[in-house]
N, C-alpha and C positions, 0 to 999 in steps of 0.2 A: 303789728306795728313795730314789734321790735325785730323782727325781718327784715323787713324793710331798710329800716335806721344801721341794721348789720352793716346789710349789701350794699347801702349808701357807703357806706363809712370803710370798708373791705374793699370798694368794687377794681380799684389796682391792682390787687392782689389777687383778685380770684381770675380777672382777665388775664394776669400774669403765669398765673397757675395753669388756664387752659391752652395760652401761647406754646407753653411746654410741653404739654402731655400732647398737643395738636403735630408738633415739630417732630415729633420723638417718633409717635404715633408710624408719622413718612419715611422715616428714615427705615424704622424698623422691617416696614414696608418693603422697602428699597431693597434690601438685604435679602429678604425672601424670596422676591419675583426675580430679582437680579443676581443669582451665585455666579462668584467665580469664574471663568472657565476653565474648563481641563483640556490634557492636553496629553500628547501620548514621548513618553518617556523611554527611548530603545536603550535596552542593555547591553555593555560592550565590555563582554569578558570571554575569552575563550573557553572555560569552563563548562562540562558538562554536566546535567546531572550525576550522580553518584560520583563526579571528582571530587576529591580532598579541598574545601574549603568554598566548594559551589553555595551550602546554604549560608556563609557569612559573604561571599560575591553578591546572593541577588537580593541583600538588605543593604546594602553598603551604596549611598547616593553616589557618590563618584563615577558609579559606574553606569551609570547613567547619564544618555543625553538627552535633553531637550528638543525635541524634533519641531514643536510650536505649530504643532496640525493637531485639530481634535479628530482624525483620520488616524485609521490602524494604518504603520505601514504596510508597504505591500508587500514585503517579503515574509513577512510574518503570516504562521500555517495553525492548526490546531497538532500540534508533535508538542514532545516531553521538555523542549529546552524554553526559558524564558526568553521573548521576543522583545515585546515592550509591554509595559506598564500605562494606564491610563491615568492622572490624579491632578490634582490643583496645586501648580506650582508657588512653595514658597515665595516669599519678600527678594530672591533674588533667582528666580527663575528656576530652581531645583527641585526634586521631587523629593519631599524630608523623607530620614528616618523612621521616622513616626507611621508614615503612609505605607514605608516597605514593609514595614515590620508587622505591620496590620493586614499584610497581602499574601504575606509569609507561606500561611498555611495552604492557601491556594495554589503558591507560587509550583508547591513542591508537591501537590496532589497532579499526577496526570490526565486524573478526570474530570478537572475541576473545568467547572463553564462559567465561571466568573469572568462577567466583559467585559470589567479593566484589566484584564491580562493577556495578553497576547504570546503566541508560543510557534517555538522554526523546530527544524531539524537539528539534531546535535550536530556539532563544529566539526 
């Protein structure tokens, strides 16, 4: 009985309460089924590996364009130099810091087979 007299007396609030967990619920939803896209980032520094300043070139977002194809370009080979980069471009269409710097080790291993990275012939 006093159940009852609760839910009578709450029942706004508890509808109110599943409104939101219901809402949340989709959204969260949303974000899971639906990532980002990525998209392939070609590198544009003449640098090659073992030049002077290659490993702060291919962290450095500037040097990088936004090509807006989730397509490897096609010049890009499996060789030592970096080609492009695959990642989810920030709030203004760049590929951050954060994503280079996380790529780094890959970038600079010649064996590495990691498929957001793409690699040409030295310059």
């Amino acid at each position: 009985m006093k159940a009852i007299s609760f839910i009578k007396k709450h029942a706004m609030v508890v509808l109110a309460g599943a409104a939101i967990i219901g809402f949340s619920s989709f959204k969260l939803a949303e974000k899971i089924i639906y990532p980002a896209d990525e998209v392939w980032f070609e590198f544009n520094s003449s640098l090659n590996p073992g030049d002077s300043g290659y490993d702060t070139a291919i962290t450095t977002p500037s040097n990088y364009t936004n090509t807006g194809s989730a397509t490897n370009p096609s010049q890009c080979s499996s060789t030592p130099k970096v080609c492009a980069v695959k990642a989810e471009p920030d709030g203004s269409g760049h590929v951050s810091a954060s994503t280079l710097n996380s790529l780094k080790a890959d970038m600079l291993n010649p064996s590495s087979s990691n498929p957001a990275i793409s690699k040409k012939p030295n310059d």
